[in-house]
Every structure is written in structure tokens, then in C-alpha cells.
N, C-alpha and C positions, 0 to 999 in steps of 0.2 A: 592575422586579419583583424582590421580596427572592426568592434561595435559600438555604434552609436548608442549610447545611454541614456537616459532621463530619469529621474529619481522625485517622489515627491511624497517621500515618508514621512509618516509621523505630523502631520500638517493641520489633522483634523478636519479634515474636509468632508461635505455632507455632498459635493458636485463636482465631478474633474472639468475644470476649467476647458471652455472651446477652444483654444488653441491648442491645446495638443493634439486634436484629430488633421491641422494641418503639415504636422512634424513627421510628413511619409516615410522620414529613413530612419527613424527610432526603429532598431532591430533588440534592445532591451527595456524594459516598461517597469518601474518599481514603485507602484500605486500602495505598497503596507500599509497597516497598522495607521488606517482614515478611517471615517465615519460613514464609507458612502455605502448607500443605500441600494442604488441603481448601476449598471456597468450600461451604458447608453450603445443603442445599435452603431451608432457612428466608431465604435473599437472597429468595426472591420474595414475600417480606412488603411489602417495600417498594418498593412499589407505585408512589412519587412520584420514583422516583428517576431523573432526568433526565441524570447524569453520575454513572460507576463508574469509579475507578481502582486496579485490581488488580496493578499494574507492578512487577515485581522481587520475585515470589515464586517458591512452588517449584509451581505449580496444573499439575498434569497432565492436569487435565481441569475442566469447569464442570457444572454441576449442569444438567438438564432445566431444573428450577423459572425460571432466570432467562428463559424467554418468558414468564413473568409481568407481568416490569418494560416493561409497554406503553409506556411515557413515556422509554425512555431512549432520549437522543440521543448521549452518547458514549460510547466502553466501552476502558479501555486495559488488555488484558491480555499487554502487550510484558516479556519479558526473564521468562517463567515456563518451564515444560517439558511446556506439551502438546502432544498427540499428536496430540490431533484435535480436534472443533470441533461440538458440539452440535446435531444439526439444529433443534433447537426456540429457535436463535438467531436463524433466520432469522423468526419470530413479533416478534420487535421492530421491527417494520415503521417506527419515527420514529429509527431507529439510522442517523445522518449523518456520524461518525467510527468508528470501528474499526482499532485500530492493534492486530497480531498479532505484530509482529517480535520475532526472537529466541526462538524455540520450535523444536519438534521437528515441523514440519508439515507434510505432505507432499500433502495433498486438502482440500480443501471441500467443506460436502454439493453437491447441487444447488439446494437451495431457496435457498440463499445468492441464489441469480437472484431473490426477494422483495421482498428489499432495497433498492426501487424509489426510495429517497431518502439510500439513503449516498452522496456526497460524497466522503469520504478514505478510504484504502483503505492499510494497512501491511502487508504482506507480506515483508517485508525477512530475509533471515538466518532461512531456513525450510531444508526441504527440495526445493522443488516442482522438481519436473523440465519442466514445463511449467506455464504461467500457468491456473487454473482454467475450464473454459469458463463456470461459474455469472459469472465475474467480467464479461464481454463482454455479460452482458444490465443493467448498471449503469448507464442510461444517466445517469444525474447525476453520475458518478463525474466531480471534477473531477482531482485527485489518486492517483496507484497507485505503490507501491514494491514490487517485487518485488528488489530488489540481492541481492549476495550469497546469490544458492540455488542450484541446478543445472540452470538455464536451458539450454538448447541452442538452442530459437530462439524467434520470436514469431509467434502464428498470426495468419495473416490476418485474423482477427475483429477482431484489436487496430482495424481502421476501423470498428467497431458505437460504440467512445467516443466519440462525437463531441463531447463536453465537455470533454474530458479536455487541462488545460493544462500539467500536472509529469506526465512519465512518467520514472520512474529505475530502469532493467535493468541499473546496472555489476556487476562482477565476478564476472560468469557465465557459460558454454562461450557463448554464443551466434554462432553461425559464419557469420551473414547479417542483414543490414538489410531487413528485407520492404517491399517496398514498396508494402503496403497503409499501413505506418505513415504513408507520407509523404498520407495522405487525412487524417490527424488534424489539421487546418487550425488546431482553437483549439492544439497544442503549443506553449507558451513557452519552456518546459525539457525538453531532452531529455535524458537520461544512459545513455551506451552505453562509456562507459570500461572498461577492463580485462576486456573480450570478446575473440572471436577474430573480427571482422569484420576482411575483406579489402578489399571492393569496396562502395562507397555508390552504391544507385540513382539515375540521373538525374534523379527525378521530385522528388529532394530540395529542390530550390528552392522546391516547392508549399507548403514549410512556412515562408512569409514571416511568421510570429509570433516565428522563433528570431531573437533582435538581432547575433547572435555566436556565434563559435567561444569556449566558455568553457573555464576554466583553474580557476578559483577555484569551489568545490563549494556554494556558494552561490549563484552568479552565473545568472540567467535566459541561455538560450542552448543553442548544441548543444557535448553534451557527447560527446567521440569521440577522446580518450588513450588513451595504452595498448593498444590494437590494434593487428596487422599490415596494417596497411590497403596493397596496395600501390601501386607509384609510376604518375603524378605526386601521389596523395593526398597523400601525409604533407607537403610541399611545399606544395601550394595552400591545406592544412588552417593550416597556419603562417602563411599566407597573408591570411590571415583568410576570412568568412562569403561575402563580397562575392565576393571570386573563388575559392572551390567553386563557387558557387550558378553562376559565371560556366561554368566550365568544363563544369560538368554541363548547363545550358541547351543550350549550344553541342555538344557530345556525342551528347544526345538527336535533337538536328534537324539532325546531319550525317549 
């Protein structure tokens, strides 16, 4: 299936020029790395549009009008400065990507709980003090970055994703490993780096999807640097997957 594209990256634009709001069969929109300021109500003209990327402006906020764009499946408005987050976003009900990283964000409405077929989830380099609870009712959510915001721990809800195979919480206060986490069975990649966890639950070996103790921020595995974790951890963690998994088994049913 052909999509219609249109691209106007990198342009430096402070205003999207009128004529695109007459271009009705743009089903892909790549607005990047401009200078604009405003996303004008007139986006919900375009009706067909399947893929919006808004990445690397100055948007402090989005317009109502975009619950218009019923057909859109991915929306990247990462590396802008908004504040907050449109309740009538949650109206795009075929929206399966949403990358938010790198804003000034601090909540979600609740209706965001709608969004019954998003997929990926970006939340990275926000403000959240806690992970949204609208986000816990996602159940397709395979993907969720939350890194880099002001986490201090993860609720027990985080066991409602039962999809969910990349979870990555580094470089946040988070001062414990709950171990509802360890219920998230599909986990491939876990990322807990550069928190303040101490002590890793027993029940950690439930999570037989991690291949490894990883190192490399790529690498599928559990990720668990840079914490106080204390001893024998930091030891066995060295140690590799094999014997944590070993010692915490053994631990639990002593």
C-alpha cells in the first residue's frame, strides 16, 4: 500500500505554511527538527494521516482539533516543551506509537487509559514523579520508557502489563525493586541502572525471558549498574544471570 508522504525537515520554520492543511491525502507528516512554536487547529484537516512527526520543536502544547486524525497510528512529539498533554488525544484510539520524551511533563490525563492499542510508550526525560496510573490500563503496551524523570519507585500495577517486553526506569531516585515487577513474565529487557536500589527480590528468577546480566544499553537482559545494591549482590551480579538467579532461588526456600 502506497503512503503519501510529505517531509519538511530541518527548514527552520517558525509557521507550517497554509497549504499543507489543503494536502487531505498526506497519510505521513514529517514536521522535525523546525522551530515552530504553534501546531495550528487546522492539523485536523487531515484526516488521512496515519504517521505525525513533530520532533525537535519548540510545541508547548497541541491543539484539541488533533482527535480529529482518527487514522493515526504514530505521533512523535519528543524533544518539544510541553506541559501537558491534550485530553482529546486520547480520541485517536489506532494510535500504537507515542514517543513524549524530552518535554516538561509531569501527568497524563486519565483517558490516556483509551488507548486500548498503543504498543510503545516514550516517556523518558519528563518530569513524572510517579509512572501515570492511565498507563497500567495499556494492556498492548509492549514497550514503556519512563528513564530519566523523578521516579522514586514502581507501583505494583506495573503486573496489569502483561505484554510488556522492554521496560527501561534508569536514572531515577527509585529506592526498591517491587516485586510485582518480577510477575511481568514476557520482560526481555529490563533497565534499572543508575537508581538507588539496595536489595533485589527473590522472586527475581520468575523473570526467565532476561538472557543476561547486561552491560551494553542495547543488549536484551537485566539491566542493574550503578546502584547500591548491597553485598553479596554487586558479586554475584558480576557473576553473571545464572548465579543471581542461583542465589536468590536458594535464599527464597531457605
Amino acid at each position: 500500500m502506497c503512503h503519501v508522504s510529505f517531509s519538511l525537515v530541518t527548514k527552520g520554520m517558525t509557521d507550517i505554511p497554509d497549504f499543507l492543511w489543503g494536502l487531505s491525502e498526506v497519510q505521513k507528516l514529517n514536521l522535525s527538527h523546525n522551530q515552530l512554536r504553534v501546531l495550528p487547529p487546522e492539523v485536523g484537516r487531515l484526516t488521512r494521516i496515519v504517521v505525525l512527526n513533530l520532533c525537535g520543536n519548540h510545541l508547548k502544547s497541541l491543539p484539541r482539533e488533533i482527535s480529529l486524525l482518527h487514522g493515526l497510528k504514530v505521533l512523535f512529539v519528543n524533544m518539544n516543551r510541553l506541559t501537558e498533554v491534550p485530553t482529546e488525544l486520547s480520541l485517536c484510539r489506532n494510535l500504537e506509537v507515542l514517543s513524549l520524551s524530552h518535554n516538561c511533563l509531569s501527568q497524563l490525563p486519565p483517558s490516556f487509559a483509551d488507548l486500548s492499542k498503543l504498543r510503545k510508550l516514550n516517556l523518558s526525560n519528563n518530569y513524572f514523579a510517579h509512572i501515570p496510573i492511565c498507563v497500567f490500563s495499556l494492556k498492548e503496551l509492549d514497550f514503556l520508557h519512563v528513564g530519566s524523570n523523578r521516579l522514586e519507585n514502581i507501583a505494583e500495577s506495573i503486573q496489569c502489563l502483561a505484554s510488556l517486553q522492554i521496560f527501561i526506569a534508569e536514572s531515577n531516585n527509585i529506592r526498591s525493586f517491587p516485586r510485582s515487577l518480577c510477575r511481568v513474565t514476557s520482560l526481555e529487557l529490563l533497565n534499572l541502572n543508575n537508581n538507588d536500589i539496595q536489595t533485589l527480590p527473590d522472586e527475581l528468577y520468575l523473570l526467565c525471558r532476561l538472557a543476561r546480566i547486561a552491560w551494553n544499553p542495547m543488549d536484551k537482559g537485566l539491566h542493574i549498574s550503578h546502584n547500591p545494591l548491597s553485598k553479596p549482590l554487586p558479586e554475584l551480579v558480576e557473576g553473571g544471570l545464572e548465579m543471581l538467579f542461583s542465589y536468590l532461588k536458594e535464599k527464597k526456600h531457605s
